[in-house]
Structure formats: C-alpha cells, structure tokens
N, C-alpha and C positions, 0 to 999 in steps of 0.2 A: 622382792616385794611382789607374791606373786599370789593370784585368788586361793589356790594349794590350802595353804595355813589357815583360812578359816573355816574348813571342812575335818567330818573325819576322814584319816583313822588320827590325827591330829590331836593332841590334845590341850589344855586350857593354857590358855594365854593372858600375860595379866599387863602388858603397858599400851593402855588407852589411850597415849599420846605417839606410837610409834609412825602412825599414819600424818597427821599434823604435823608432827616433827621432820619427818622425814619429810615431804610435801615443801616445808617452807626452806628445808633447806635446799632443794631442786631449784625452787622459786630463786633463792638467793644466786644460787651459782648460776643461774641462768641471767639472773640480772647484769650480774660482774662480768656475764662473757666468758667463762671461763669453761671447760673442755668436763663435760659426762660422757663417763661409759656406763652407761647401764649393763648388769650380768641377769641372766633368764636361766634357770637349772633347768634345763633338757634331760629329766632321769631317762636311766634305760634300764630301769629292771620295771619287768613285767608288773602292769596292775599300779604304777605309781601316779599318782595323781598331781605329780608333774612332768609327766609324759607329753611330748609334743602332741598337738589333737585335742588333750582334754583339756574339760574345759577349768582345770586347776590351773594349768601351763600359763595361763593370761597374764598378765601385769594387774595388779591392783590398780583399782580408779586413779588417775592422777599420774601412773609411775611407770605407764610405757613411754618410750621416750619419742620424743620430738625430733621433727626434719631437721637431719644436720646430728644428730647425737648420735652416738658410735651402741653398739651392741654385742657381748662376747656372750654363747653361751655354753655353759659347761654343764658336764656329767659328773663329775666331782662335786665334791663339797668346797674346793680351792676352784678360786677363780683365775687362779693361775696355772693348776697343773689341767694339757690338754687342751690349754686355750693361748692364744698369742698376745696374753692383757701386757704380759712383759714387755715384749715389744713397740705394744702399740704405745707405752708409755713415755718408752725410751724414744718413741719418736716426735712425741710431742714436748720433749725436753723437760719430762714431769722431776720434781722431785717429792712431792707429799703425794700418799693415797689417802683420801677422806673412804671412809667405810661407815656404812649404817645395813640393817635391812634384819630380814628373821632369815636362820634364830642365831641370836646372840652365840651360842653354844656347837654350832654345829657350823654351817657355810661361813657365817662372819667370822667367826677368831680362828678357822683352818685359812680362809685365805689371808685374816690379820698374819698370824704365824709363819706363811708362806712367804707374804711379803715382806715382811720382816727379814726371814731366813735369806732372802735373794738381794738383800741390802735398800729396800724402800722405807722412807720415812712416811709406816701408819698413822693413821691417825683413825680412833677407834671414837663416835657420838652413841653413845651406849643410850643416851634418852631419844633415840630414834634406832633403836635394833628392842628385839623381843624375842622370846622365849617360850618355851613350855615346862608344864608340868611333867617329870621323868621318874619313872617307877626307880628306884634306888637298890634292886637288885634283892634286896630282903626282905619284900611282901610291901615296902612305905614307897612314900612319894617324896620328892624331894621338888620342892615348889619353884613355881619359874623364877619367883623373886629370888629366891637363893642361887638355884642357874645361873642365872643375869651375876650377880655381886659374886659369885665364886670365877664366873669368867673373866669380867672387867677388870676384878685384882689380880688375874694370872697375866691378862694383855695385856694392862697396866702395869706392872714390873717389869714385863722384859719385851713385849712385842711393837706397843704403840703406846703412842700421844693418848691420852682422853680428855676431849672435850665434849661438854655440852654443847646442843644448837644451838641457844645465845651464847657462848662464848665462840665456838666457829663463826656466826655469823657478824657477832661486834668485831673479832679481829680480823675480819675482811673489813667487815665496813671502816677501818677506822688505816689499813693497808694502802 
C-alpha cells in the first residue's frame, strides 16, 4: 500500500474502496491484538518509483505501521522470496496469512501462491487489494475489473481463503 500506485507510469485503477477497506481492516486487527507485518517493495531497478528515497516508496496515509509492528521489505513481487516473512511467522506460531494490498495481480497473488506453495493457510480480501488496467498484448486493454475477477478465481481455486472485510472482520469479532 504504497504512494507508487497512484502516480504514473501506473495506470487506471478502479476499487474506490481498497483504502477503507484495507484501513479498517488494520483497525480491526489492531483492536483484537493480534500480530501485523506490514511489506514495503524496495524495487531496485533503476528509475522505479518504488525505489527507496522516492517519494513513491512511502506508505499510503494510514498504512505505515505502528510502534511495535513488524516490517519486511522486499525486491520481489513475493513477500516471501528474499525476505525472512517465513520465519518471522513460524515464530510467532502463525497459522493463517490474511493478504490484501495492490495490485491484486502482481505482488498479492505471487506472494498468495508463495505462501500457499510453502504450506500457509492464505487467506486472500480481494475488496481491499486493487489492480490496474493491462495492455493485453494485442493493441486492447484488459480492464482492472477483469484483472481483479481473473485473479481471485485462480487464488481462489487452489491458493487461498477469500474473504470479504465484513466477513474477516465478523468472524473475528464473533472468535
């Protein structure tokens, strides 16, 4: 969740609720006590506008994390390959990954699939991850709404959970 995304070379983005959603679900788990890591993409190719320094790199309003919250960041699109999220899991005696953040397509469902592949029970809130519009290799565009619903049906089949923020946050509250 990082300032990057709503700049170019970036292009259109269509869920207006990913900020709120994501937000209240920080709010939630911060209520319940229960253990955030937040991930920051550190790119390292030249000129990227999540490069440490600029000022893409930041956290969205709201979504850097708080005294006491953990921090991994990675140069991948996996927040698991090149970074020690495994571990740090394993040591907190985790068994679910809750995952949200942009874009649905690209950093979220390689580290959904990662984690998955290394034996973690995902769990994917797709109404708080976002996407972009993606040139479709044959002169069209293939719209982020379709992006989003051709991801969530591939991670939903075989990588993760999906849940909505009201439904992650009613079965906490109700846990």
């Amino acid at each position: 969740m990082q300032l990057a995304f709503d700049t170019p070379p970036w292009p259109r983005r269509w869920n207006e609720k990913v900020d709120p959603n994501g937000l209240a679900l920080l709010d939630f788990w911060r209520a319940a006590g229960r253990t955030i890591i937040h991930v920051r993409h550190d790119s390292v190719q030249p000129g990227s506008s999540l490069a440490p320094g600029s000022p893409g790199n930041a956290f969205r309003p709201g979504f850097e994390p708080l005294a006491g919250e953990q921090l991994v960041t990675k140069s991948v699109n996996s927040a698991f390959i090149g970074t020690d999220l495994d571990i740090r899991l394993k040591r907190l005696n985790a068994k679910h990954v809750v995952t949200f953040g942009i874009s649905t397509d690209m950093c979220v469902s390689t580290t959904v699939r990662t984690g998955a592949n290394m034996g973690w029970d995902m769990i994917l809130v797709p109404d708080a991850c976002d996407c972009f519009d993606l040139p479709d290799g044959q002169g069209g565009i293939v719209s982020a709404e379709d992006v989003q619903r051709a991801h969530v049906a591939t991670l939903g089949f075989e990588f993760a959970r999906i849940m909505t923020t009201a439904e992650l946050t009613n079965l906490r509250a109700a846990a």
